[in-house]
TORKENU-45572 format. One record per residue: residue in one letter; chain; x, z, y of N, C-alpha, C in turn. Coordinates in steps of 0.1 Angstrom, whole numbers, plus 5000, padded with zeros to 4 digits. Layout:
N
{"A", "A", {X, Z, Y}, {X, Z, Y}, {X, Z, Y}},
...
***
This chain:
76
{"X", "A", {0308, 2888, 1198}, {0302, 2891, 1185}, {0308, 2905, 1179}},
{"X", "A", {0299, 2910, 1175}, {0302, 2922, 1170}, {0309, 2923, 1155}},
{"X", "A", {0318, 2935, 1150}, {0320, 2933, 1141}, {0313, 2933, 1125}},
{"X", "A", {0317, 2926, 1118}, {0312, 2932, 1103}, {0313, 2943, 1099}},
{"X", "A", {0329, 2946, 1101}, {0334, 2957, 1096}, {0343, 2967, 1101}},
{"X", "A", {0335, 2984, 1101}, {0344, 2990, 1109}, {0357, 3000, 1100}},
{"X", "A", {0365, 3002, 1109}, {0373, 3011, 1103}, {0370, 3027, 1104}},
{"X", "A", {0378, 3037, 1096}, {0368, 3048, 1093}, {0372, 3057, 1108}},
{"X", "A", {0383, 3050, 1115}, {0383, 3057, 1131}, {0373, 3051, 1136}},
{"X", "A", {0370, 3038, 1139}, {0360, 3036, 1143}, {0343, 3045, 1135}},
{"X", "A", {0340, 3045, 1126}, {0331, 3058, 1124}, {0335, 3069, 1128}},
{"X", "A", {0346, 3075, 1127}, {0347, 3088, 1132}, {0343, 3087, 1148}},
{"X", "A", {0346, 3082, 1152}, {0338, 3082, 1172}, {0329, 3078, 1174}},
{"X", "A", {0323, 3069, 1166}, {0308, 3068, 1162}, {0298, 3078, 1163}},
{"X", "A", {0305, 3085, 1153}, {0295, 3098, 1147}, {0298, 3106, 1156}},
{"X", "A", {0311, 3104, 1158}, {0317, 3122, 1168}, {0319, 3130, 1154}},
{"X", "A", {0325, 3129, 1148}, {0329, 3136, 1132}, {0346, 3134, 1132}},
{"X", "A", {0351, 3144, 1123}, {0366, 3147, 1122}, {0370, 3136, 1110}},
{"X", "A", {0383, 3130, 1108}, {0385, 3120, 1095}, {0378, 3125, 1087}},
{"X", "A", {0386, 3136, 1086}, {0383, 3143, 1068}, {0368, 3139, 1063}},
{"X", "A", {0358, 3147, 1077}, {0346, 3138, 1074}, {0343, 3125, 1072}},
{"X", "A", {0344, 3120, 1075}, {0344, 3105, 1077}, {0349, 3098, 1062}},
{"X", "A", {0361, 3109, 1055}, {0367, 3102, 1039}, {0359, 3108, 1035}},
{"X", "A", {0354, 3122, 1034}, {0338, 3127, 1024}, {0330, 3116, 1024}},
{"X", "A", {0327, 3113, 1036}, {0313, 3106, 1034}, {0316, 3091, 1025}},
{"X", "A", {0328, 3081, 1027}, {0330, 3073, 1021}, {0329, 3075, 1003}},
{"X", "A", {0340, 3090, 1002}, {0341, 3092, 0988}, {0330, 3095, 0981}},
{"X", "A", {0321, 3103, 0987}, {0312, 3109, 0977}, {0299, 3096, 0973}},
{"X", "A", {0304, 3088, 0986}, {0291, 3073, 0985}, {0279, 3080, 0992}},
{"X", "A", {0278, 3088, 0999}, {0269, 3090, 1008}, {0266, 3081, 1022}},
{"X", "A", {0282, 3076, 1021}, {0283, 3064, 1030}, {0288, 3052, 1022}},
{"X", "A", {0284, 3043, 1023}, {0287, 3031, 1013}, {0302, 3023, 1018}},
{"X", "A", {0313, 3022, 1013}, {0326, 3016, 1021}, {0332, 3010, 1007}},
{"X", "A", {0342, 2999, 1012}, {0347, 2995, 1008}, {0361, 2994, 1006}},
{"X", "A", {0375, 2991, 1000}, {0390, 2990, 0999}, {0392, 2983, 1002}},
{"X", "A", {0399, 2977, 1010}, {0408, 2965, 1015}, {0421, 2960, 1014}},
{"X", "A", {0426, 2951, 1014}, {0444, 2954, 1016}, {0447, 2957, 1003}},
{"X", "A", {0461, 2958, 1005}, {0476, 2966, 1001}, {0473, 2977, 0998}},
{"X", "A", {0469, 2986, 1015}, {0470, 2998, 1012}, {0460, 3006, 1007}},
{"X", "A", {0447, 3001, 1001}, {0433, 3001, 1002}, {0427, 3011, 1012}},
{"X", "A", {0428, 3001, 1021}, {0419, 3013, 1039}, {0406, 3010, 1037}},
{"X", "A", {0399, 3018, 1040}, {0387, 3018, 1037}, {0379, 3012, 1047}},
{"X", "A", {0369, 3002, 1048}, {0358, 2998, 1055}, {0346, 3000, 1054}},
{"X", "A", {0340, 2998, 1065}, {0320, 3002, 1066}, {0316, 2992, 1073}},
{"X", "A", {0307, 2990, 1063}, {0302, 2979, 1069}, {0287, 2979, 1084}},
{"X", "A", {0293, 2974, 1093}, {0284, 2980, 1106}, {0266, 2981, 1099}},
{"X", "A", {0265, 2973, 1091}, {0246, 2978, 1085}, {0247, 2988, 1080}},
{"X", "A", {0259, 2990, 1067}, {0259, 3002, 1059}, {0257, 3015, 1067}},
{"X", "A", {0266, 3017, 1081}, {0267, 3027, 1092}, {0253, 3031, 1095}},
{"X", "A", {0246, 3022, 1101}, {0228, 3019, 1105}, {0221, 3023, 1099}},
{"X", "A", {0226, 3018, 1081}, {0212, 3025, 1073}, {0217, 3041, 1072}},
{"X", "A", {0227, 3048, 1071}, {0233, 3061, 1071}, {0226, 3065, 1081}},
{"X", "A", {0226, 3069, 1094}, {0225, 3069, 1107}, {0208, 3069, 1103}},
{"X", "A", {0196, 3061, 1103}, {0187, 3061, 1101}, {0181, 3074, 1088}},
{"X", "A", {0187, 3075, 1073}, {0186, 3079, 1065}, {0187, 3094, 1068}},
{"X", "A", {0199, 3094, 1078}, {0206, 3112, 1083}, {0188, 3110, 1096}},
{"X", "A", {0184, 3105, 1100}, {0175, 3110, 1110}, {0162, 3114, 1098}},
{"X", "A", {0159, 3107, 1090}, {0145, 3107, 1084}, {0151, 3122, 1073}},
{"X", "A", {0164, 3127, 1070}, {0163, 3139, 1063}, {0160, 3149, 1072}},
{"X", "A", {0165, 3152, 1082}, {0163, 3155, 1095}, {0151, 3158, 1103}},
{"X", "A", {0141, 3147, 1101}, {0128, 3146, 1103}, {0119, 3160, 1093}},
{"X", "A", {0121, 3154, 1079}, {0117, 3163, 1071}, {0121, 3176, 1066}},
{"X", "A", {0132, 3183, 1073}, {0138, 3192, 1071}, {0130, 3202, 1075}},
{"X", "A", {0129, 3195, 1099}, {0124, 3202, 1101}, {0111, 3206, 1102}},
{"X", "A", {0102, 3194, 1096}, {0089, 3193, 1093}, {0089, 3209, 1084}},
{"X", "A", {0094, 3208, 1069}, {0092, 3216, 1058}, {0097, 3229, 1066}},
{"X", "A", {0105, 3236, 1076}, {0110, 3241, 1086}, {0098, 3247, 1091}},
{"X", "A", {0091, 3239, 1096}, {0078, 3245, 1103}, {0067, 3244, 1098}},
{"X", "A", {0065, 3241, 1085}, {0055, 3245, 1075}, {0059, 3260, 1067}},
{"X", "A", {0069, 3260, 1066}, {0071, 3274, 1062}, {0072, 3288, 1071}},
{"X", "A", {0073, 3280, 1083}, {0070, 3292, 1093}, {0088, 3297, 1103}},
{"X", "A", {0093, 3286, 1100}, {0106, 3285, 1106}, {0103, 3281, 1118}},
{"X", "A", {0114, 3288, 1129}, {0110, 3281, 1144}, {0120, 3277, 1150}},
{"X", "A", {0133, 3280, 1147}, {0142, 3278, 1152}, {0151, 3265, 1145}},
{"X", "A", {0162, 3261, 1150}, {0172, 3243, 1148}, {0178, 3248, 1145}},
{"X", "A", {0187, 3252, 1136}, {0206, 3252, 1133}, {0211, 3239, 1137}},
***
């Protein structure tokens, strides 16, 4: 069984993203996490991860849609 809840290393090799990222995305609540513990370590919850992950494709989608409606051709 898979977990509920991951830790923010485990997102960071998820994503392939550096900590620091990984504490942005918690702090700002673009990723949804939780405090735990003592030391309050932060957790994600494996759906919260999914819906991010989905959310980052569909801005993505429409970026480059609006991209090549305006006559853009190229991906950064």
């Amino acid at each position: 069984m898979a977990p509920r809840f991951l830790t923010l290393a485990d997102v960071t090799e998820i994503l392939n993203i550096s900590t620091p990222q990984a504490y942005a995305l918690v702090r700002t609540g673009e990723l949804p996490a939780i405090q735990v513990g003592g030391r309050n370590q932060w957790r994600v919850e494996q759906s919260e991860l999914e819906s991010y992950i989905q959310r980052m494709y569909e801005q993505t989608r429409a970026r480059i849609a609006a991209d090549a409606e305006a006559g853009h051709t190229s991906i950064d």
